[in-house]
C-alpha positions as CSV (number, residue, x, y, z in Angstrom):
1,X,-24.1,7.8,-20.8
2,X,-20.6,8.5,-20.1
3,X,-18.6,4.9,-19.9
4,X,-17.4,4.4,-16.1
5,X,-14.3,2.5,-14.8
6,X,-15.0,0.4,-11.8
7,X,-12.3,-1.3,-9.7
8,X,-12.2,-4.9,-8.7
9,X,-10.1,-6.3,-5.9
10,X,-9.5,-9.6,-5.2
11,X,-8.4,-11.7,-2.7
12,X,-5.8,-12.7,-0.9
13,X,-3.3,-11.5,1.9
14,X,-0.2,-11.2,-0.9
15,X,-2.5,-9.8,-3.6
16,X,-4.0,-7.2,-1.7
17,X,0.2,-6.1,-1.1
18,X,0.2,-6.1,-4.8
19,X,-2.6,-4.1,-4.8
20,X,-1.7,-1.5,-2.7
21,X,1.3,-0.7,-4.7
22,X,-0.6,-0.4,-7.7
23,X,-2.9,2.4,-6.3
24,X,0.4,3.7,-5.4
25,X,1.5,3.9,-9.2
26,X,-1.9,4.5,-10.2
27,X,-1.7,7.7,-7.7
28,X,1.9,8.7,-8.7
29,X,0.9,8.2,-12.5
30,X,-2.3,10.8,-11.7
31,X,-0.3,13.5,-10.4
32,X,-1.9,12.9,-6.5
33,X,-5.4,13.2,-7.6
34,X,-8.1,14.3,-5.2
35,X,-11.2,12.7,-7.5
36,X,-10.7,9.0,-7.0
37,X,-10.7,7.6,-10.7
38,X,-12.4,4.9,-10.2
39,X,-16.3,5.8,-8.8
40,X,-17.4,1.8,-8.8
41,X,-14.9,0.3,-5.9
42,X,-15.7,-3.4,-5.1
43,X,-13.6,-6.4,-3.8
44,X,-13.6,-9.8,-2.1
45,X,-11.4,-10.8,1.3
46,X,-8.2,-8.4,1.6
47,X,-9.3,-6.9,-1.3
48,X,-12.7,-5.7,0.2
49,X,-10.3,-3.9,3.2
50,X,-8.6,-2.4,0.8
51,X,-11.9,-1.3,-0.9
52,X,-13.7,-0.1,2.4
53,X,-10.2,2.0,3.0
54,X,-10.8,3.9,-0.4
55,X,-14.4,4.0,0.0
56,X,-14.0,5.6,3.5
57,X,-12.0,8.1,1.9
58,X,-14.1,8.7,-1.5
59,X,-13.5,12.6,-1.2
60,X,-9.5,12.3,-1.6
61,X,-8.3,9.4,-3.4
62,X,-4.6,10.3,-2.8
63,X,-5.4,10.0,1.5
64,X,-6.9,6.7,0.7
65,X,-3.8,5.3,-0.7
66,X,-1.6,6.7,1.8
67,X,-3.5,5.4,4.9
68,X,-3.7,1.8,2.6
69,X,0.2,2.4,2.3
70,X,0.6,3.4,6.4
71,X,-1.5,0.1,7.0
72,X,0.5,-2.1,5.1
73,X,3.9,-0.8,6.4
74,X,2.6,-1.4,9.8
75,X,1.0,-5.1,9.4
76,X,4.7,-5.7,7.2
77,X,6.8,-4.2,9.5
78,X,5.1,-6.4,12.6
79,X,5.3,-9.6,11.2
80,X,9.0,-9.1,10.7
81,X,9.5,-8.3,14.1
82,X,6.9,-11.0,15.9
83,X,9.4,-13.4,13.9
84,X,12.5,-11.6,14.7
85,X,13.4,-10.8,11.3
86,X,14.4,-7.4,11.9
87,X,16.7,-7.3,9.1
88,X,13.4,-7.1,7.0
89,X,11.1,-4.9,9.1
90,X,14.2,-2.5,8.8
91,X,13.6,-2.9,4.6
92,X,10.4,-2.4,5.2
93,X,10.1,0.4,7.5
94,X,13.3,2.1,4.7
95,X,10.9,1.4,1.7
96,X,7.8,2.6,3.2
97,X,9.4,6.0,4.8
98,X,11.4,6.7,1.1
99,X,8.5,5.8,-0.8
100,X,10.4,5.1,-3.8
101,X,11.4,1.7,-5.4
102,X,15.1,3.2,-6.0
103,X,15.8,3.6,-2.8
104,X,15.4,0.5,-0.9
105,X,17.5,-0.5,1.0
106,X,19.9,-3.7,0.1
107,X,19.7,-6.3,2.3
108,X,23.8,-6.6,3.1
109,X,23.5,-2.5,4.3
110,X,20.1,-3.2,6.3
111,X,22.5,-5.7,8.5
112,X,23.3,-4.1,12.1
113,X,21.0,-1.3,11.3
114,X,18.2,-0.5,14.9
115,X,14.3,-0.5,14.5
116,X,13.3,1.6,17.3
């Protein structure tokens, strides 16, 4: 029997961020695989959402971690704006729409910038 790799996700509203971003890299590293490479998904809390979300997309691991990514800009990018840190929902909204860690945006040009 062929060894499998299962995936574990724990709990835990900042970890499951964490996690999210590593399916990300684990994604980017795979070349946007279809086959999700890990066929035993499991987790506990936040990290059961973000199991159910690649569960409910087990036919294209790559669309799994994009809808996890759109999900987690939205519930980010939210909370900024309930508190009325739009300075940081703008970050967010920057780093989620670039995709890609180089080109967030600093916090002094964020300043001044709109939300809509």
């Amino acid at each position: 029997m062929m060894p499998r790799a299962g995936l574990v996700l724990t709990g835990g509203g900042a970890r499951a961020a964490y996690q999210v971003g590593v399916l990300k890299a684990v994604r980017d590293i795979l070349g946007s695989p279809v086959k999700n490479p890990f066929p035993i998904v499991c987790g506990t809390s936040a990290g059961a959402i973000n199991a159910a979300a690649l569960a409910a997309s087990a036919d294209d691991f790559t669309r799994g971690v994009g809808k996890l990514l759109e999900f987690l800009k939205d519930i980010l990018y939210q909370a900024y704006v309930r508190r009325g840190k739009l300075q940081q929902a703008t970050m967010v909204r920057r780093f989620f729409v670039d995709e890609a860690p180089d080109k967030i945006t600093p916090i002094g040009r964020a300043a001044g910038q709109t939300t809509d």
